[in-house]
Structures are given as structure tokens and as C-alpha cells.
N, C-alpha and C positions, 0 to 999 in steps of 0.2 A: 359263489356260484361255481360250481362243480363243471370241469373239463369233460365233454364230452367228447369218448372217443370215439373214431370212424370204423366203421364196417371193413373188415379187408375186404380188398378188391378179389375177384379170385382170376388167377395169371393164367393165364393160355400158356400153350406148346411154344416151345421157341423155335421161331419161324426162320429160313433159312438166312432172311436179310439178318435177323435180328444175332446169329449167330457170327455169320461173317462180318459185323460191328463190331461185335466183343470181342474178335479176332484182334479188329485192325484197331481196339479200343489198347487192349494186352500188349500189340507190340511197338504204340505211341508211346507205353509207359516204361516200357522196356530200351526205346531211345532206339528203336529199329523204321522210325516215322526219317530220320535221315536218306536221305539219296545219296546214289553210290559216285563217289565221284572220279571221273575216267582223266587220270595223268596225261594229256596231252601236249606236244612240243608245239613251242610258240615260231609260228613263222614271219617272218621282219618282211618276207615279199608279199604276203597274202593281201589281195587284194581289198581293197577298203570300200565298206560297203556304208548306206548311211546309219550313221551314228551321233546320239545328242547329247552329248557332255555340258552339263552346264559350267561355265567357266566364270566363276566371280572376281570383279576389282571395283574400286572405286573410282571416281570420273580424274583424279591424277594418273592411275595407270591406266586408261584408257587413254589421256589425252598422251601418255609416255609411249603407250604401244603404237597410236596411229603416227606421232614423230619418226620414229624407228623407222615405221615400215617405212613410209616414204623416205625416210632418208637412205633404206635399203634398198628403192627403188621394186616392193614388191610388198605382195597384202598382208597383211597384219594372220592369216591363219599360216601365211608360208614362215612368216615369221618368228610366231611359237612353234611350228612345228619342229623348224631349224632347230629350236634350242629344248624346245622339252624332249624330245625323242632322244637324240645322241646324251642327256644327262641321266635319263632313265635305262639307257643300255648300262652306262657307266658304273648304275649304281647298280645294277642286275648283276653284273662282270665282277662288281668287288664284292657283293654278298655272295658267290658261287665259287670264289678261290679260298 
């Protein structure tokens, strides 16, 4: 049985969307679909807004952090905070010298 082939379609004018596509179609492929990214300095006092960080452990460090904190007499976020923050400068400080 023999392939029968289609009719071409026949193309209209290219419309002004249709052009401004194949703009943003050229400079996806050109690797210009990137955003510009703005060098900003980090501020240590800027005010802390809400933020959801998921934090995984399993139920031994959970029951190791809730010990802690009590035994530090303070909550279990002031707790990580104490220690993740000042080890995260530390290592900022030795990657920048």
C-alpha cells in the first residue's frame, strides 16, 4: 500500500506574536534565556523574615537535640541557630582568605 502524501498547508504572514516567539525561541538557544544575576552583599543584621528550611534527622537526633536544648535551658531553634550560623561564617571567612 502506497504512502500517501499530505497536501501542504499553505502558511500565512508571520504575525507579530509569531515573530516575537522565534525571537525569544533564538535567544533560549543561544543560552541568553539565563537572568542576570545582581552581586549583592550579605547582611548578618538583616532582618529575618518567615522562611521554611526543611531540616532532616532521624528520631536519635531529634531525641539528641530536644536533650541539648533543655539541658541548655533554651529551644531547640535557638539551639541550631547557636551552632549552624557562627560554623557557616567560619567557613565563608576561610573560603574568602
Amino acid at each position: 500500500m502506497p504512502i500517501k502524501k499530505r497536501d501542504a498547508q499553505p502558511t500565512s504572514p508571520v504575525t507579530a506574536d509569531e515573530d516575537v516567539m522565534a525571537k525569544k525561541a533564538e535567544e533560549f538557544g543561544r543560552g541568553g534565556y539565563a537572568p542576570e544575576v545582581k552581586e549583592t552583599s550579605l547582611d548578618p543584621n538583616a532582618p529575618v523574615g518567615p522562611q521554611g528550611i526543611v531540616f532532616r534527622f532521624n528520631d536519635y537526633q531529634k531525641q539528641l537535640l530536644k536533650e541539648e536544648a533543655e539541658a541548655d535551658r533554651r529551644s531547640q531553634q535557638k539551639l541550631l541557630e547557636s551552632i549552624i550560623w557562627p560554623e557557616l561564617e567560619r567557613r565563608r571567612a576561610a573560603r574568602t582568605q
